[in-house]
Each structure stands twice: as structure tokens, then as C-alpha cells.
Backbone atoms as SQL, in Angstrom:
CREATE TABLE atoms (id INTEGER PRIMARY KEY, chain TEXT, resi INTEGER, resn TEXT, atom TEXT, x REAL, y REAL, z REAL);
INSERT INTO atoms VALUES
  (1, 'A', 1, 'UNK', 'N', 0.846, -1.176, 0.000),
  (2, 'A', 1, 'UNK', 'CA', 0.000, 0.000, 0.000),
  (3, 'A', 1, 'UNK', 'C', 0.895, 1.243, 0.000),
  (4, 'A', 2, 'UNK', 'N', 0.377, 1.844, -0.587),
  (5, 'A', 2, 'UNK', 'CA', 1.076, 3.518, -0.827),
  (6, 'A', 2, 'UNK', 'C', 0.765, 4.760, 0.004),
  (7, 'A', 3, 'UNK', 'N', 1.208, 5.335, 0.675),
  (8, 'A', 3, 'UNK', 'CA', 0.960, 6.124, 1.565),
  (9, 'A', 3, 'UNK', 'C', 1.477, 7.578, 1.291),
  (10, 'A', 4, 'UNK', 'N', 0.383, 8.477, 1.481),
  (11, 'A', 4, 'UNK', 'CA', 0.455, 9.720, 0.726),
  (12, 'A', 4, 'UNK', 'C', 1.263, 10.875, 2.005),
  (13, 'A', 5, 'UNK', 'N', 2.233, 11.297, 1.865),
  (14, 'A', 5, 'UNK', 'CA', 2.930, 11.948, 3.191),
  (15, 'A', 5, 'UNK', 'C', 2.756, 13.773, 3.104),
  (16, 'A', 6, 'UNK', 'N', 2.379, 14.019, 4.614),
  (17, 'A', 6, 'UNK', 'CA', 2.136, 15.732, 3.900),
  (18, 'A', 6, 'UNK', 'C', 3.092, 16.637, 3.399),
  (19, 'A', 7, 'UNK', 'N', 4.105, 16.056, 3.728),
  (20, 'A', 7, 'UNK', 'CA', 5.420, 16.496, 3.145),
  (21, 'A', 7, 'UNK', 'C', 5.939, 16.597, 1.900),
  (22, 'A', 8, 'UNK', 'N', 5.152, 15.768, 1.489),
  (23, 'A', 8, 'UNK', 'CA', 5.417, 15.162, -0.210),
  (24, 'A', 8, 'UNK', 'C', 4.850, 16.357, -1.211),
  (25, 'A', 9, 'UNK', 'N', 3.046, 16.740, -0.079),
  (26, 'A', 9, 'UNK', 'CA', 1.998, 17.419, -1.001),
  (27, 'A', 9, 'UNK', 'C', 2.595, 18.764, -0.986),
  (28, 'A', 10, 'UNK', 'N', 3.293, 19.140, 0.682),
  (29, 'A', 10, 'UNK', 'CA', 3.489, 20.442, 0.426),
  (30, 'A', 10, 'UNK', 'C', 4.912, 20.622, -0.707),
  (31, 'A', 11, 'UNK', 'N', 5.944, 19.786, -0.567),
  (32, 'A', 11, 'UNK', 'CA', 6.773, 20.010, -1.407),
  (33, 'A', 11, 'UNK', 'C', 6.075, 20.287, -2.771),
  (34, 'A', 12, 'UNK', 'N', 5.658, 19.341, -3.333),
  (35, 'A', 12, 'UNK', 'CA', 4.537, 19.289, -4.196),
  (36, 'A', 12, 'UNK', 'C', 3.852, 20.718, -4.803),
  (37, 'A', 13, 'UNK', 'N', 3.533, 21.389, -4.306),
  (38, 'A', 13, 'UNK', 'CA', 2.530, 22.823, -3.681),
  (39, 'A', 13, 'UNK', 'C', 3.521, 23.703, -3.962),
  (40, 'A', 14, 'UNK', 'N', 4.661, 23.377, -3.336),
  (41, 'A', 14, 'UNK', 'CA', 5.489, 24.769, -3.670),
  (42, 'A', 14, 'UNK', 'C', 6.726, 25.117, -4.403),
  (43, 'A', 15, 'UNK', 'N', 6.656, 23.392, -4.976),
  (44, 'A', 15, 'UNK', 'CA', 7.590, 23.197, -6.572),
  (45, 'A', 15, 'UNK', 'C', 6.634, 24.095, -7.398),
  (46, 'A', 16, 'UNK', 'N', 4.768, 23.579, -7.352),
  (47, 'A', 16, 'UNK', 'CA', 4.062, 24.689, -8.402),
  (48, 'A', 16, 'UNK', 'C', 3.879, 26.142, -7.689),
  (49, 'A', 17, 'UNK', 'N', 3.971, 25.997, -6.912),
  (50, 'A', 17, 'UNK', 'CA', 4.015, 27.950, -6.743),
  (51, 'A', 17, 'UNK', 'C', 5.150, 28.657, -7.155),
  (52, 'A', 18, 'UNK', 'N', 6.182, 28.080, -6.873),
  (53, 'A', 18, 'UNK', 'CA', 7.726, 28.558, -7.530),
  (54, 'A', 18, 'UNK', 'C', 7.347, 28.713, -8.895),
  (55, 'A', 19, 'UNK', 'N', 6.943, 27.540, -9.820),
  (56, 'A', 19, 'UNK', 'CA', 6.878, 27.918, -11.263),
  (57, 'A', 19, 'UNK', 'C', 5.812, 28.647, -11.873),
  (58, 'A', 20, 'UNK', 'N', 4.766, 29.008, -11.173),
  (59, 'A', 20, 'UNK', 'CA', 3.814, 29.623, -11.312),
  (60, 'A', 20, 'UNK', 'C', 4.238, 31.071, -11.334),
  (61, 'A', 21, 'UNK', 'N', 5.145, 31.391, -9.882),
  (62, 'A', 21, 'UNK', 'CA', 5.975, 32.765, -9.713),
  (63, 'A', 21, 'UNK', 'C', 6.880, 32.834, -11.157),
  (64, 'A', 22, 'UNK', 'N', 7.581, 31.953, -11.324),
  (65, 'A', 22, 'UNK', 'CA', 8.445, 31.888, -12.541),
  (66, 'A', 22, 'UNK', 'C', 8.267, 32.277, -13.611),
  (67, 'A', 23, 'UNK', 'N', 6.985, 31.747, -14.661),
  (68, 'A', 23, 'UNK', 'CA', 6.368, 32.030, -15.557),
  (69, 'A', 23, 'UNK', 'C', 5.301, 32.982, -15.659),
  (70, 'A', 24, 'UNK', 'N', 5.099, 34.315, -14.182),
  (71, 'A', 24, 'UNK', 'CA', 4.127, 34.895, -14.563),
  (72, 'A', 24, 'UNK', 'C', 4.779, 36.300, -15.291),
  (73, 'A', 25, 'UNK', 'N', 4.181, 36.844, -16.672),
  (74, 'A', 25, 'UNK', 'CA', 4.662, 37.540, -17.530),
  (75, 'A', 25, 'UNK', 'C', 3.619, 38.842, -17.658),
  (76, 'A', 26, 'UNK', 'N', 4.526, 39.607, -18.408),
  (77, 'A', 26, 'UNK', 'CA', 3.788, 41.151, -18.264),
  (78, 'A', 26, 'UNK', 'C', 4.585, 40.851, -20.102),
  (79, 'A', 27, 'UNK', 'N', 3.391, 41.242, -21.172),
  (80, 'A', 27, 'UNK', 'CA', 3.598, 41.226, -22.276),
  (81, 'A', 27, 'UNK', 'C', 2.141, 42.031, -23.038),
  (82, 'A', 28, 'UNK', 'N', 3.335, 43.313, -23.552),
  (83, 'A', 28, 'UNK', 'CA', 2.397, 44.674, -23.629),
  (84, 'A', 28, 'UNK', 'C', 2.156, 45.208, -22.462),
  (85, 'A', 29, 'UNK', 'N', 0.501, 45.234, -22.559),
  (86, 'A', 29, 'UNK', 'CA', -0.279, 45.850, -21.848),
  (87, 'A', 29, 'UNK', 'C', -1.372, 44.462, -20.807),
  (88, 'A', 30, 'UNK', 'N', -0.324, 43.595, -21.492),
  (89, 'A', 30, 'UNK', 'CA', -1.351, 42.189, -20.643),
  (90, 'A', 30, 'UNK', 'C', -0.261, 41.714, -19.569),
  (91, 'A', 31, 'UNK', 'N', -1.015, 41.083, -18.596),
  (92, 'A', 31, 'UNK', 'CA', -0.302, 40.029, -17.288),
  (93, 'A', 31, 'UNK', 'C', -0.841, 38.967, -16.442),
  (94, 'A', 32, 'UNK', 'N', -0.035, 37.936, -16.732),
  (95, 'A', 32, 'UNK', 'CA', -1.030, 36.736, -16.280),
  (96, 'A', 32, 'UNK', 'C', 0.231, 35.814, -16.871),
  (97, 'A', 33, 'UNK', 'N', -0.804, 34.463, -16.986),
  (98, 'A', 33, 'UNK', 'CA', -0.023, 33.597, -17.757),
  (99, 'A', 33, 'UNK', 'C', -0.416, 32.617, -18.914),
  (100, 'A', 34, 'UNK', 'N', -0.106, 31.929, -19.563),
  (101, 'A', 34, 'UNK', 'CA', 0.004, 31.148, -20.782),
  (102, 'A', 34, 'UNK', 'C', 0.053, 29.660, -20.376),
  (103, 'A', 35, 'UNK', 'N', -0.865, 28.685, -20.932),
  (104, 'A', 35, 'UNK', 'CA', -0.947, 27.848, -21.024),
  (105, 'A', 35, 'UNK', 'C', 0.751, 27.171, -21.437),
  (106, 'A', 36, 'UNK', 'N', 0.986, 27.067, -22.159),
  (107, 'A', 36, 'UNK', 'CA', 2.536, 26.620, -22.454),
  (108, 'A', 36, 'UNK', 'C', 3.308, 27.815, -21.924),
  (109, 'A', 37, 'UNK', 'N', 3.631, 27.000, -20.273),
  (110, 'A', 37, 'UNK', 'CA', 4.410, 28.045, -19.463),
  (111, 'A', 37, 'UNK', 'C', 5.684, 28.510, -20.349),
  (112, 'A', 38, 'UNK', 'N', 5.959, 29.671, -20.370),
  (113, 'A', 38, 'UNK', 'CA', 7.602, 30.588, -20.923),
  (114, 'A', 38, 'UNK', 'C', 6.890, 30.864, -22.007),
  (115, 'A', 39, 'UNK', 'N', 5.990, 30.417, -22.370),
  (116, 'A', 39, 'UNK', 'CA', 5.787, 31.248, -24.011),
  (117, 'A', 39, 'UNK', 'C', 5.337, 33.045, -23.790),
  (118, 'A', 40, 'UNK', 'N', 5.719, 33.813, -24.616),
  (119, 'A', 40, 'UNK', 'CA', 5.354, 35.313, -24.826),
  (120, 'A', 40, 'UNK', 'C', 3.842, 35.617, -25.094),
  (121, 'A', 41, 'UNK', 'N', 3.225, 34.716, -24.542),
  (122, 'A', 41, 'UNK', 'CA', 1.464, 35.242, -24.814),
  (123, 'A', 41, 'UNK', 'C', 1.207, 34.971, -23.041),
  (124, 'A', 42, 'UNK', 'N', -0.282, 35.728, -23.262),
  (125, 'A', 42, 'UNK', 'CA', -0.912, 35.729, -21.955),
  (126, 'A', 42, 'UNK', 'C', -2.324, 35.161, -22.020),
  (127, 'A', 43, 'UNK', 'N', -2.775, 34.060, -21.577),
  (128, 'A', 43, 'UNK', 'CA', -3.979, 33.618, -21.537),
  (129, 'A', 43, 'UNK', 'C', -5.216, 33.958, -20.838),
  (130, 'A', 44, 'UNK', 'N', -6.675, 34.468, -20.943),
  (131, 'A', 44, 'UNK', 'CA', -7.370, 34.157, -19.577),
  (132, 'A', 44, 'UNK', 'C', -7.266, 33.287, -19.279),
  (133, 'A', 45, 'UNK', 'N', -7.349, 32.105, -19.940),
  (134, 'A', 45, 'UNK', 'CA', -7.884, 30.778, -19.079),
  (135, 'A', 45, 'UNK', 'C', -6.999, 30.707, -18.087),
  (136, 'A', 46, 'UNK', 'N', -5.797, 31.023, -18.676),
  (137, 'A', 46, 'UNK', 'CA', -4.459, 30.104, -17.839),
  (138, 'A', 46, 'UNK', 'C', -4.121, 31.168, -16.751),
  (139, 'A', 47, 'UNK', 'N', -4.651, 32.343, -16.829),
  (140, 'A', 47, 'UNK', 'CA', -4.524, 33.128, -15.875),
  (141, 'A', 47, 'UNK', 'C', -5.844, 33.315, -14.842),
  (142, 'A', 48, 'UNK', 'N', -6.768, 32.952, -15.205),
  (143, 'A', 48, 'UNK', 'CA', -7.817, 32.274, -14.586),
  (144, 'A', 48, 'UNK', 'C', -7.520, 31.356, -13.676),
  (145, 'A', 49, 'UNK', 'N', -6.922, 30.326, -13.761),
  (146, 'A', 49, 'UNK', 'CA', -6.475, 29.239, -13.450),
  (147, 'A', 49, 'UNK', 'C', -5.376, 29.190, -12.593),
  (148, 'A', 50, 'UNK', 'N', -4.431, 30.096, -12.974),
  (149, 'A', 50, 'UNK', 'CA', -3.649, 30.619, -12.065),
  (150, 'A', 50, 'UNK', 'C', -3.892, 31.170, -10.577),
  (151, 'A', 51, 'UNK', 'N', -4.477, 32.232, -11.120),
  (152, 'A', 51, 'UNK', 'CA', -5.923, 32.875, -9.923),
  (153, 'A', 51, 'UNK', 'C', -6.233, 31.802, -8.979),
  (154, 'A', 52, 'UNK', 'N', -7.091, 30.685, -9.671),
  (155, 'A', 52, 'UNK', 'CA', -7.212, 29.670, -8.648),
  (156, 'A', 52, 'UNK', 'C', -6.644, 29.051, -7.878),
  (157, 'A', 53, 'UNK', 'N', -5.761, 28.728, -8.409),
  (158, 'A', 53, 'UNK', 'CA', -4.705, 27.869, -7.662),
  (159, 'A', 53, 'UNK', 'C', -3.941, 28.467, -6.886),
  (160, 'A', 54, 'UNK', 'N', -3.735, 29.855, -7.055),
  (161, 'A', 54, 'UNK', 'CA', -3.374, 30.923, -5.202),
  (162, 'A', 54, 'UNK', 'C', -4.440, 30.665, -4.256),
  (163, 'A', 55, 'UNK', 'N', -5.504, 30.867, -4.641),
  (164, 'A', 55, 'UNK', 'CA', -6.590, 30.584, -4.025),
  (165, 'A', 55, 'UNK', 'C', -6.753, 29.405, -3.291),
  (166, 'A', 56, 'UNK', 'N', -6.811, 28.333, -3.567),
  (167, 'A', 56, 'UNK', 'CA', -6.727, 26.989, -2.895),
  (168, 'A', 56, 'UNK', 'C', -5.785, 26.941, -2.624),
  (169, 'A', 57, 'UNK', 'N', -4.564, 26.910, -2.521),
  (170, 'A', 57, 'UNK', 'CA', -3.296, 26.430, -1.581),
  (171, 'A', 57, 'UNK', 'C', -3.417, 27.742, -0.647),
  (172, 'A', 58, 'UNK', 'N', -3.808, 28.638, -0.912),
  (173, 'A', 58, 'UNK', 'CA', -3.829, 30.100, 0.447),
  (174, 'A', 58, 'UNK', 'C', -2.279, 30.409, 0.276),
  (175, 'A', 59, 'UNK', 'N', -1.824, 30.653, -1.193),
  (176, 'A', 59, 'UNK', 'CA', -0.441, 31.489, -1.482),
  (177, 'A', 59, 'UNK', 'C', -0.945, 32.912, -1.973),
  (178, 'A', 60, 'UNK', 'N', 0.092, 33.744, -1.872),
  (179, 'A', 60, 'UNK', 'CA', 0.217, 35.019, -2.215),
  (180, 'A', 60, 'UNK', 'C', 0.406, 35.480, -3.793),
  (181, 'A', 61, 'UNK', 'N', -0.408, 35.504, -4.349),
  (182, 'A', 61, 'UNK', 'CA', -0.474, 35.697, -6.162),
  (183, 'A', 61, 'UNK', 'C', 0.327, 36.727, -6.682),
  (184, 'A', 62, 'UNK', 'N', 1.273, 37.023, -7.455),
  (185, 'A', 62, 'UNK', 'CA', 1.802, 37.763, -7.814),
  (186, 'A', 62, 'UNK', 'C', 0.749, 38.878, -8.391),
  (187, 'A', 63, 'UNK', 'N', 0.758, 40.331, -8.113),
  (188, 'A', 63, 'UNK', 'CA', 0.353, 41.319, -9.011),
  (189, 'A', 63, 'UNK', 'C', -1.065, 41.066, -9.251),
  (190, 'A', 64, 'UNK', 'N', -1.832, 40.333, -8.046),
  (191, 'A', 64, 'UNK', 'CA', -3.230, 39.484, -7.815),
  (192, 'A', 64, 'UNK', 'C', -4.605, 40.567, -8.865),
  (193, 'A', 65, 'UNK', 'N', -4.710, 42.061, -8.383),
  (194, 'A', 65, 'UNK', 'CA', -5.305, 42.630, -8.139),
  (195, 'A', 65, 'UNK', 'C', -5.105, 42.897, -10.102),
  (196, 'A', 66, 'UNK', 'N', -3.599, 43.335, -11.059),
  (197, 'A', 66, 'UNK', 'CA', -3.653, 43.726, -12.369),
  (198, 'A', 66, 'UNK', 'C', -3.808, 42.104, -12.623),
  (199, 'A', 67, 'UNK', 'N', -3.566, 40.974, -12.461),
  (200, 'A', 67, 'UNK', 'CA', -3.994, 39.793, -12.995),
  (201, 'A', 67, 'UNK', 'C', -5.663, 39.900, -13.400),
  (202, 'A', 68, 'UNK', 'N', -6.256, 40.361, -12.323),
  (203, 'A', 68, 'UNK', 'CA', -7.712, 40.399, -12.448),
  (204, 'A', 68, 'UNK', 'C', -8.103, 41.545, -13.538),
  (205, 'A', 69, 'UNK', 'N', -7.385, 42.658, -13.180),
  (206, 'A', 69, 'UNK', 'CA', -7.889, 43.817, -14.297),
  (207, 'A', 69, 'UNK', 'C', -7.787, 43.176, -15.786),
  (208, 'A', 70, 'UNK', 'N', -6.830, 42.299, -16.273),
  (209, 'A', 70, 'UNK', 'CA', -6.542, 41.913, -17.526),
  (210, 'A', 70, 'UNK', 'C', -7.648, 40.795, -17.274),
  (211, 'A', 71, 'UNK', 'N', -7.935, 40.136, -16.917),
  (212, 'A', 71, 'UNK', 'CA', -9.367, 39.167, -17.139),
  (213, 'A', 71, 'UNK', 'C', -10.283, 40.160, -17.355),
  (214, 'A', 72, 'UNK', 'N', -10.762, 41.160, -16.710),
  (215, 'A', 72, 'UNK', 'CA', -12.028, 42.054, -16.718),
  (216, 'A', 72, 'UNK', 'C', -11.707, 43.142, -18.114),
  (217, 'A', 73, 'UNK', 'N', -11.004, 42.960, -18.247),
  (218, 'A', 73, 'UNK', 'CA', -10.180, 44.194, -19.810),
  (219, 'A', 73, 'UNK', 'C', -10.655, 43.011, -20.632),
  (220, 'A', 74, 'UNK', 'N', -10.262, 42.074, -20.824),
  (221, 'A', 74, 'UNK', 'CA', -10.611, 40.955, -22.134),
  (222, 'A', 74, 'UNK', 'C', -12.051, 40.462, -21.974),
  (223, 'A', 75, 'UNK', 'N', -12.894, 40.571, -20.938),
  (224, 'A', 75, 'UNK', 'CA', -14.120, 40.328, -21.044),
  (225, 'A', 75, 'UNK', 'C', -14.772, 40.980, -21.833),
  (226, 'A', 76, 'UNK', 'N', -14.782, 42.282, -22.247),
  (227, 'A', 76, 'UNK', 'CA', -15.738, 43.095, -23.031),
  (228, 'A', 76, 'UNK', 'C', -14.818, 43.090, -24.630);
């Protein structure tokens, strides 16, 4: 049997918050991030998604507040 250790999840958690910090980009007038992390575009979804996932682990989002303005700018 396999046994899941909390140590594992948080390492886990904050290998992706590191790369999440890593790959978040300011390109133009947009900021967020891209589905194929390092690429020069900015996604909602993936910055959507991003969003979330500060959210559920209870990390600190880079630039939280213009992440959101560029979702609410591409809505209309």
C-alpha cells in the first residue's frame, strides 16, 4: 500500500508555486499567464487558473489585483 505523506503534497505545492511565480509575464499591456508556461502570450484561461490555484493552496499571487484587471479588460 502507498501512503500519501504531507510532506510530499506540500513540497509538491510549492515546486508549483515557484513555477507559477516563474512564468508569470507582463507582455504589452497584458499580465497573467500562458498555457505553455515561458511562451510570450498571456492567456485568460491560464490566468484564470492561475488565480485559482493561489486561491486553494492560500499562497500570495503575484500582481493578484492587475492579474484580475486583464481578465475584466478581455471580457468586453
Amino acid at each position: 500500500m502507498k501512503y500519501i505523506y504531507r510532506k510530499n503534497i506540500d513540497d509538491t505545492i510549492n515546486a508549483c508555486t515557484q513555477t507559477l511565480n516563474y512564468n508569470h509575464r507582463h507582455i504589452g499591456n497584458d499580465i497573467g499567464w500562458h498555457q505553455h508556461l515561458g511562451s510570450h502570450k498571456v492567456g485568460i484561461v491560464a490566468t484564470a487558473m492561475a488565480l485559482l490555484y493561489y486561491q486553494m493552496v492560500s499562497e500570495e499571487c503575484p500582481e493578484k489585483q492587475e492579474n484580475l484587471e486583464f481578465l475584466i479588460k478581455k471580457k468586453y
